[in-house]
DSSP file (Angstrom, degrees, kcal/mol; ACC not computed):
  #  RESIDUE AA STRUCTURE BP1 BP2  ACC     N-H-->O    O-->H-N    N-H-->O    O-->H-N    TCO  KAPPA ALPHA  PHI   PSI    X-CA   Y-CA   Z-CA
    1    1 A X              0   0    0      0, 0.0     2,-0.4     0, 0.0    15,-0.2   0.000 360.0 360.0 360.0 152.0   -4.1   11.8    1.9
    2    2 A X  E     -A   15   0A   0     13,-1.4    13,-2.2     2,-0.1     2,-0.4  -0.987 360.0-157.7-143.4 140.6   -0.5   12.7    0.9
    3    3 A X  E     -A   14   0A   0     -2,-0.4     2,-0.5    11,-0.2    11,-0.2  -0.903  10.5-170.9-131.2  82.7    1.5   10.5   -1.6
    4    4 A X  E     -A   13   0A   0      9,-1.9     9,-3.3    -2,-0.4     2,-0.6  -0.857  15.4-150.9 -91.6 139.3    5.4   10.7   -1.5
    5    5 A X  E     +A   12   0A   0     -2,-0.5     3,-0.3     7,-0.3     7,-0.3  -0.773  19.2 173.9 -69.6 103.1    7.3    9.2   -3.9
    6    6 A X  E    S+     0   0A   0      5,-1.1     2,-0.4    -2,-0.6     6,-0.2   0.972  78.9  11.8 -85.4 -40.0   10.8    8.3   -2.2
    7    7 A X  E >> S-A   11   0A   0      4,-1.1     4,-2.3    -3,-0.1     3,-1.2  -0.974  94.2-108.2-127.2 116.8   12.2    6.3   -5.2
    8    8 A X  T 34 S-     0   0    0     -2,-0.4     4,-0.1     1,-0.3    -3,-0.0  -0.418  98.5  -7.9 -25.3  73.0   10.6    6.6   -8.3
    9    9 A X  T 34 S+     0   0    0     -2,-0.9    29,-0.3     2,-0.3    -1,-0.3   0.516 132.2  71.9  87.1  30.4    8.8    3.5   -9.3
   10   10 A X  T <4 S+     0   0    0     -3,-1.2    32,-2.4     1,-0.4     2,-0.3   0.644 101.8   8.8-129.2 -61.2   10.5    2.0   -6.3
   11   11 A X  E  <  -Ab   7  42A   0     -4,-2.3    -4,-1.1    30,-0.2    -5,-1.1  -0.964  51.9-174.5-163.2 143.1    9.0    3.2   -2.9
   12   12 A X  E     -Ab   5  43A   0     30,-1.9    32,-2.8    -7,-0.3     2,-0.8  -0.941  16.8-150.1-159.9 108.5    5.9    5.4   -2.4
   13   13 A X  E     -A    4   0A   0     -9,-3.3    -9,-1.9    -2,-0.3     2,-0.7  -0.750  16.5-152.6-109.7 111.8    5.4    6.4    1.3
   14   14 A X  E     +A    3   0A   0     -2,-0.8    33,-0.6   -11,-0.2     2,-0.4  -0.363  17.8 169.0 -71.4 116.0    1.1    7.0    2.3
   15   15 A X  E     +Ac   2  47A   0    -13,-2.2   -13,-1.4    -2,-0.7     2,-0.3  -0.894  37.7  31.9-144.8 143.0   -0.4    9.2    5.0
   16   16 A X  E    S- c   0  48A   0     31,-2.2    33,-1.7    -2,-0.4    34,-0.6  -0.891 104.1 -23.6 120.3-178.0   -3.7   10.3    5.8
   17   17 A X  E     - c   0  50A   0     -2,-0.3     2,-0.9    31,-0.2    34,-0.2  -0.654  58.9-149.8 -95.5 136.7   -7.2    8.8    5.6
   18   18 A X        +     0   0    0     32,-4.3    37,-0.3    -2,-0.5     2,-0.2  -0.938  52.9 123.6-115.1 100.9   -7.1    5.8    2.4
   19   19 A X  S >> S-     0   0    0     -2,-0.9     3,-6.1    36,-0.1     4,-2.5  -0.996  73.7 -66.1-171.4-169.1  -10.5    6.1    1.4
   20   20 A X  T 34 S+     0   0    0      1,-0.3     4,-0.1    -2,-0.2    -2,-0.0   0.558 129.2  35.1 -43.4 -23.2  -13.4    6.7   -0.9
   21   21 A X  T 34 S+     0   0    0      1,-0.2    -1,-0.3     2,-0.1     4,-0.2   0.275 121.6  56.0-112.1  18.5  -12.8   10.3   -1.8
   22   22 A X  T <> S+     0   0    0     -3,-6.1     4,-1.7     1,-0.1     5,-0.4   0.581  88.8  76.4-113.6 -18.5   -8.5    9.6   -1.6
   23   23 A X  H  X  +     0   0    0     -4,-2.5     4,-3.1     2,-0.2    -1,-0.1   0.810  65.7  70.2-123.1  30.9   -8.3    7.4   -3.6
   24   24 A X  H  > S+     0   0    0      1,-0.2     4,-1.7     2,-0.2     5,-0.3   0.999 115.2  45.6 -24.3 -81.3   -8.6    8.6   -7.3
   25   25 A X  H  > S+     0   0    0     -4,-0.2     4,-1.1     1,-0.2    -1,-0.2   0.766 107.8  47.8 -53.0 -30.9   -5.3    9.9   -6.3
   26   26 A X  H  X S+     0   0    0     -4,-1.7     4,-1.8     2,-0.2    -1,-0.2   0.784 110.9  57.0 -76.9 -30.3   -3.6    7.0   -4.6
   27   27 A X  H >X S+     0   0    0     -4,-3.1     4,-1.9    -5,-0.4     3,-1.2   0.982 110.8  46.5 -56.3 -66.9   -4.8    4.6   -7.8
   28   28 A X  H 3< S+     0   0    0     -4,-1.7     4,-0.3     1,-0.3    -1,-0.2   0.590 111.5  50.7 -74.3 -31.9   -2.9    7.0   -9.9
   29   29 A X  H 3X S+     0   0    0     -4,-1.1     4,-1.3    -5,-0.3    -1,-0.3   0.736 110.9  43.8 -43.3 -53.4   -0.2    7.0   -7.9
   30   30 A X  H <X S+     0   0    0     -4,-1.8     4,-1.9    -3,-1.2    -2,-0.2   0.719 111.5  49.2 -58.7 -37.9    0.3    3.6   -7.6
   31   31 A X  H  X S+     0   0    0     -4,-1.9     4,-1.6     2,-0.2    -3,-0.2   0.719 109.0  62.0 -91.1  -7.3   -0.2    2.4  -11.2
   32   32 A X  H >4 S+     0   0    0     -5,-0.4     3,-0.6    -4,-0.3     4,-0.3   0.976 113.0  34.4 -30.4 -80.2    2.4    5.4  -11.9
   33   33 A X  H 3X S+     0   0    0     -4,-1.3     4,-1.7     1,-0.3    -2,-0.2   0.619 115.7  53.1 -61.4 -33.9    4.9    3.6   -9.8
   34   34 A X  H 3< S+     0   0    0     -4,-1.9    -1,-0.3     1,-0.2    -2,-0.2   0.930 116.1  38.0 -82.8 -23.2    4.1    0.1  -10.7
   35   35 A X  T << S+     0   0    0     -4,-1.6    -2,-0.2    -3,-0.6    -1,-0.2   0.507 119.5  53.6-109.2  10.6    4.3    0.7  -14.7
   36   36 A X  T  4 S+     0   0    0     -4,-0.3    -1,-0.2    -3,-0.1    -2,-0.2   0.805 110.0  49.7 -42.9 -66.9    7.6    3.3  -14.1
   37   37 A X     <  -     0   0    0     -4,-1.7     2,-0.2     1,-0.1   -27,-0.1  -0.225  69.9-132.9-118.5 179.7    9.5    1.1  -12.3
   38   38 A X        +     0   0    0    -29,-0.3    32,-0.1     2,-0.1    33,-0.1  -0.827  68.0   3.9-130.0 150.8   11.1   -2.9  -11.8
   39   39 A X  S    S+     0   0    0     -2,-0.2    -2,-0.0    31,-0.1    33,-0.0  -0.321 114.5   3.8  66.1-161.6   11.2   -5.5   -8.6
   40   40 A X        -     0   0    0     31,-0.2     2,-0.5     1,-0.1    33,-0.2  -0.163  55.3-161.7 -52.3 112.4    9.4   -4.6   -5.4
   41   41 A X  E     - d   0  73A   0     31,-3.6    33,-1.3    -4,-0.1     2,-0.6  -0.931  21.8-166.7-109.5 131.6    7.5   -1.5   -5.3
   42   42 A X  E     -bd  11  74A   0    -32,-2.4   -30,-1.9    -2,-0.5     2,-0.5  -0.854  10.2-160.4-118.0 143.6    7.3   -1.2   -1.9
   43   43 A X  E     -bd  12  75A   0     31,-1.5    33,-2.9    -2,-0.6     2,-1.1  -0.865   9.8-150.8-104.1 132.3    4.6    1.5    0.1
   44   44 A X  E >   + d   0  76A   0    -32,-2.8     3,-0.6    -2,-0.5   -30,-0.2  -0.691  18.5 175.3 -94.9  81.1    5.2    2.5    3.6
   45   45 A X  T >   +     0   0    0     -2,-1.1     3,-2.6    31,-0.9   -29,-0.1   0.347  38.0 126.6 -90.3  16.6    1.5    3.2    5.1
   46   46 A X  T 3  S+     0   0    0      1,-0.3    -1,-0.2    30,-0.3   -31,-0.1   0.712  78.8  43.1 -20.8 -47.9    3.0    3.9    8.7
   47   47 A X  E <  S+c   15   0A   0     -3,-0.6   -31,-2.2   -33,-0.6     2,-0.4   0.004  82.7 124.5 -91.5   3.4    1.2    7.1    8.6
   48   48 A X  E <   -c   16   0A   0     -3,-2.6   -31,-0.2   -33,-0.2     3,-0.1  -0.725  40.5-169.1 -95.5 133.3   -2.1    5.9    7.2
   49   49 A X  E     +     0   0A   0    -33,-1.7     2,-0.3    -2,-0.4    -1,-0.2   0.868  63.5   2.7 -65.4 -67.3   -4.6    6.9    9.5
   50   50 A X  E     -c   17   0A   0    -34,-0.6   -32,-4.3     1,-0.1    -1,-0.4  -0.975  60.6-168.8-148.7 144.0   -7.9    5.2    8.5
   51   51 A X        -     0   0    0     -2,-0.3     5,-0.4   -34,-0.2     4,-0.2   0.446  12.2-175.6-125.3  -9.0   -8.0    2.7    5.6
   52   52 A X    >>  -     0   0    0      3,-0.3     3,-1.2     2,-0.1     4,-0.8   0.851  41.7 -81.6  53.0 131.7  -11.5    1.8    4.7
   53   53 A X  H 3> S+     0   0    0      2,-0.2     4,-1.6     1,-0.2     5,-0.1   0.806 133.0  53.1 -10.1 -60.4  -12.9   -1.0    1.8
   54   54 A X  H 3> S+     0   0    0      2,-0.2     4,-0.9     1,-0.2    -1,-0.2   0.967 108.7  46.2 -51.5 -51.7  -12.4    1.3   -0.7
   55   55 A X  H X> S+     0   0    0     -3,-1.2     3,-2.0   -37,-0.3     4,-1.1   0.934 109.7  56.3 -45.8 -66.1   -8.8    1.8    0.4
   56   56 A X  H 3X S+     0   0    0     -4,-0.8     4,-2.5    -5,-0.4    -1,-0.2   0.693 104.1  58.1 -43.6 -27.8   -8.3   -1.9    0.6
   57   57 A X  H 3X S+     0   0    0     -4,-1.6     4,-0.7    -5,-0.5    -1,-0.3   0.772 100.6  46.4 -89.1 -18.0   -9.3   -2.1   -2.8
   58   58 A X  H <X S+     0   0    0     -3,-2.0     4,-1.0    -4,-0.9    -2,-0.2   0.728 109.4  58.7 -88.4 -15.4   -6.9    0.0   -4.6
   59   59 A X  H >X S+     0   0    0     -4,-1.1     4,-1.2     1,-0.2     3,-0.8   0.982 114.1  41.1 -66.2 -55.7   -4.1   -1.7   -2.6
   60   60 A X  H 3X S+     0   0    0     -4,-2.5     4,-2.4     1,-0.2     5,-0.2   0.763 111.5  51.2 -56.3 -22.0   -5.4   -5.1   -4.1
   61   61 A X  H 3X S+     0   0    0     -4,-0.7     4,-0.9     2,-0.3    -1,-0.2   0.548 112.6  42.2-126.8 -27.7   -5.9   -3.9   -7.0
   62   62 A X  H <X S+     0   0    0     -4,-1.0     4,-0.9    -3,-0.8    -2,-0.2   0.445 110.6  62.8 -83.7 -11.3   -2.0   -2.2   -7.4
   63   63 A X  H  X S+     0   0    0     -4,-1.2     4,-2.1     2,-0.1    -2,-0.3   0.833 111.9  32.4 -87.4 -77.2   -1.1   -5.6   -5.8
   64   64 A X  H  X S+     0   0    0     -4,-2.4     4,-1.1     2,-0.2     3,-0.4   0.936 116.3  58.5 -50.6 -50.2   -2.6   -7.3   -9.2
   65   65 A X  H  X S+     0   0    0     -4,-0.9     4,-1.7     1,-0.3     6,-0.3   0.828 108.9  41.6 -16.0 -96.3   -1.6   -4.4  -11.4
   66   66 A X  H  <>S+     0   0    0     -4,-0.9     5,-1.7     2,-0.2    -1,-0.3   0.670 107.6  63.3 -43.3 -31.4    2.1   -4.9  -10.4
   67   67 A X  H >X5S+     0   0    0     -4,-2.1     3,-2.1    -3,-0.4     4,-0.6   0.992 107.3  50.4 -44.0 -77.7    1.5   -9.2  -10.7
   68   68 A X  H 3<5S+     0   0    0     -4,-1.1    -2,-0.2     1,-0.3    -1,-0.2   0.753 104.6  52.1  -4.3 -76.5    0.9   -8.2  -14.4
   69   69 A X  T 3<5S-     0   0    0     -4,-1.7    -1,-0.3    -5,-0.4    -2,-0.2   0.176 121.2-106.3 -89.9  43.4    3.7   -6.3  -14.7
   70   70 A X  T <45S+     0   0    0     -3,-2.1    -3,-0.2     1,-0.2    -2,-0.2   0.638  90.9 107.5  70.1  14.0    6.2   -9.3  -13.3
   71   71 A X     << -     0   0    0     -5,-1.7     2,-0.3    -4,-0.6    -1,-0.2  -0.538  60.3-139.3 -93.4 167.7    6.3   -6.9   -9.7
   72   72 A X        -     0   0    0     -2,-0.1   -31,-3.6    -3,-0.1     2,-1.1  -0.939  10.7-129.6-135.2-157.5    5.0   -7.2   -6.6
   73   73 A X  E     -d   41   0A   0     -2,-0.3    23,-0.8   -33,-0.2     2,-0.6  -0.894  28.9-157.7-137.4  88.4    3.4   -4.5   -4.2
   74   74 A X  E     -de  42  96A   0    -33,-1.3   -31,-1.5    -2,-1.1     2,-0.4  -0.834  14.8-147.9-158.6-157.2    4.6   -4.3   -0.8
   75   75 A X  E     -de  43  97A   0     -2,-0.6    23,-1.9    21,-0.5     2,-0.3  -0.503  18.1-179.1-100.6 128.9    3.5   -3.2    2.4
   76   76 A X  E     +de  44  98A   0    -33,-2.9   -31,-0.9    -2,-0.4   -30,-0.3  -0.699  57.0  17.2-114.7 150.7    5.7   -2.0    4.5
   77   77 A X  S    S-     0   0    0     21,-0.8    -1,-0.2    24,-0.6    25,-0.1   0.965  71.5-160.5  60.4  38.5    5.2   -0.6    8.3
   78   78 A X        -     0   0    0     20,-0.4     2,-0.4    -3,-0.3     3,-0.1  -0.020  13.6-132.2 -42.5 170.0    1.8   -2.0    8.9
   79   79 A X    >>  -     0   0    0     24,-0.1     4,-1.9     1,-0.0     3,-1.6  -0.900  30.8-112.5-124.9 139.2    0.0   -0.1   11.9
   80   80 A X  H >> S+     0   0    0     -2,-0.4     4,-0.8     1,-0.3     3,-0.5   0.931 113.6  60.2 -59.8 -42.2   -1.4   -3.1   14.2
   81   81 A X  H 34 S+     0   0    0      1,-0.2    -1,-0.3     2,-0.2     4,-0.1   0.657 108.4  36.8 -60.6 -15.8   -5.0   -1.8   13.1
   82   82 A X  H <> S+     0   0    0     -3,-1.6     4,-0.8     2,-0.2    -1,-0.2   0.465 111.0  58.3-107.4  -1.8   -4.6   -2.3    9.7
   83   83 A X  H <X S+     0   0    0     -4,-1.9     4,-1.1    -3,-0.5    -2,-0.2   0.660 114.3  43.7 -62.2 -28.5   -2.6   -5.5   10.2
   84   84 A X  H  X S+     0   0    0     -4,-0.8     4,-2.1    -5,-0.3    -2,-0.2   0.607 110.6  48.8 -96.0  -9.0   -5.9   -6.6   12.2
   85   85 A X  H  > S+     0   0    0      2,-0.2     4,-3.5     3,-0.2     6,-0.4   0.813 114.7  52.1 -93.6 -53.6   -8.3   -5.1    9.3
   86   86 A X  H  < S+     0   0    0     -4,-0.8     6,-0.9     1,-0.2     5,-0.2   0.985 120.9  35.6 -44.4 -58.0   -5.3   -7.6    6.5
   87   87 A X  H >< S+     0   0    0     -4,-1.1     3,-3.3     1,-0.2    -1,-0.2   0.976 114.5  52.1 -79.8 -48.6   -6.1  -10.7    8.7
   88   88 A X  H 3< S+     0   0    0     -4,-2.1     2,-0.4     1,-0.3    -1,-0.2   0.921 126.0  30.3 -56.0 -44.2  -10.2  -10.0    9.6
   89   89 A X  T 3< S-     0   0    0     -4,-3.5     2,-0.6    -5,-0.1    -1,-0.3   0.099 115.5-124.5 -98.7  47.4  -10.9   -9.6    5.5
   90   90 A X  S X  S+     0   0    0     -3,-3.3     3,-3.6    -2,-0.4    -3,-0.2   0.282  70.9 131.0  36.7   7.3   -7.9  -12.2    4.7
   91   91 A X  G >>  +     0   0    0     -2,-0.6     3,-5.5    -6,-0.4     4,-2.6   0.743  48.8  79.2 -63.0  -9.0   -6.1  -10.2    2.6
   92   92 A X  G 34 S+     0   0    0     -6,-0.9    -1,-0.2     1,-0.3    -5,-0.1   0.757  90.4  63.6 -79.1   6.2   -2.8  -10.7    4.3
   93   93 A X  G <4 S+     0   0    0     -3,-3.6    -1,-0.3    -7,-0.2    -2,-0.2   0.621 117.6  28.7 -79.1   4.4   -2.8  -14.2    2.2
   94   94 A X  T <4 S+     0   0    0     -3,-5.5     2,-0.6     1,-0.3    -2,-0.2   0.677 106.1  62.9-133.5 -11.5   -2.8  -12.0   -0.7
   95   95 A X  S  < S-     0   0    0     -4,-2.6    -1,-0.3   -23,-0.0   -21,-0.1  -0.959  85.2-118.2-117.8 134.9   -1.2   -8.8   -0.4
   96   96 A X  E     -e   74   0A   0    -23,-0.8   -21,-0.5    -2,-0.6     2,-0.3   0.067  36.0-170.1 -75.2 158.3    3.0   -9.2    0.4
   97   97 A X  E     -e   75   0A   0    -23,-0.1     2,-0.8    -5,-0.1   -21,-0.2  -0.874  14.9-142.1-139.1 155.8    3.6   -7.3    4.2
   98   98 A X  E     +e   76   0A   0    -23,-1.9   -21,-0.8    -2,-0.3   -20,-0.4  -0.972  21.3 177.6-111.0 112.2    7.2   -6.8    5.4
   99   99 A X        +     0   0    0     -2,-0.8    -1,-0.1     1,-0.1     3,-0.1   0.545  50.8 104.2 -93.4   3.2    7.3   -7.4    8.8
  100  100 A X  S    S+     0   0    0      1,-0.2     2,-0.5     2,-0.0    -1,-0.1   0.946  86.3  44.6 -45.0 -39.3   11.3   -6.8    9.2
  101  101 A X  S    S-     0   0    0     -3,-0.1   -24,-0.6     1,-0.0    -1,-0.2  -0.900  86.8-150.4-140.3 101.6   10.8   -3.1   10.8
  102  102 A X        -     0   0    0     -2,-0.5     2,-0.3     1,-0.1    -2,-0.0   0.165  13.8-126.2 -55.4 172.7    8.1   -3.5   13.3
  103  103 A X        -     0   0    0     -4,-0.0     2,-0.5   -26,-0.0    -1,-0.1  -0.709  23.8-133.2-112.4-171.8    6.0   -0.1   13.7
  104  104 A X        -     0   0    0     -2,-0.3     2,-0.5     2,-0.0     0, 0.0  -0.857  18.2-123.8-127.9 161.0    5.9    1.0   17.5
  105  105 A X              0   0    0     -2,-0.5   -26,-0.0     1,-0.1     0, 0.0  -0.820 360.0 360.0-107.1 147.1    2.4    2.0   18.8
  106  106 A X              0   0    0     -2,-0.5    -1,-0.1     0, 0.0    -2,-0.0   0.503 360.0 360.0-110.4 360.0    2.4    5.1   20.1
């Protein structure tokens, strides 16, 4: 897993496998960004390979983080398989998506 920071407390772009043994690092990352910075902290996960429960759980779990601190957390550049993983365990009622800029399947 690889964690750029595009804006600092702003935008945080993911790539790589989001899972049990990534994400120590992705937690830290995120609550970095969320308690750094103000408005939408928005993640790009374009790149993100394979996303797994655990992975789903640090996204919720920076999604409440950032509620807390009057933000929200969101996801930007969905990949259609993890768009279909948001609807099958219902998080896309709860974690924000920006669907403006589709991603293209390759």
């Amino acid at each position: 897993m690889h964690v750029h920071v595009d804006e600092p407390g702003q935008a945080l772009t993911l790539s790589g496998q989001l899972d049990a043994s990534t994400v120590p690092d992705v937690r830290l990352a995120l609550h970095a960004a969320v308690d750094r910075g103000h408005g939408d902290l928005v993640v790009d996960i374009a790149d993100v390979e394979l996303l797994d429960a655990t992975g789903l759980g640090v996204l919720v779990g920076a999604h409440r983080r950032a509620g807390r601190h009057g933000r929200r957390l969101v996801l930007r550049s969905v990949p259609p398989r993890v768009d279909r993983l948001l609807f099958i365990s219902r998080l896309y009622l709860v974690l924000h998506v920006d669907r403006s800029r589709p991603v293209s399947v390759a």
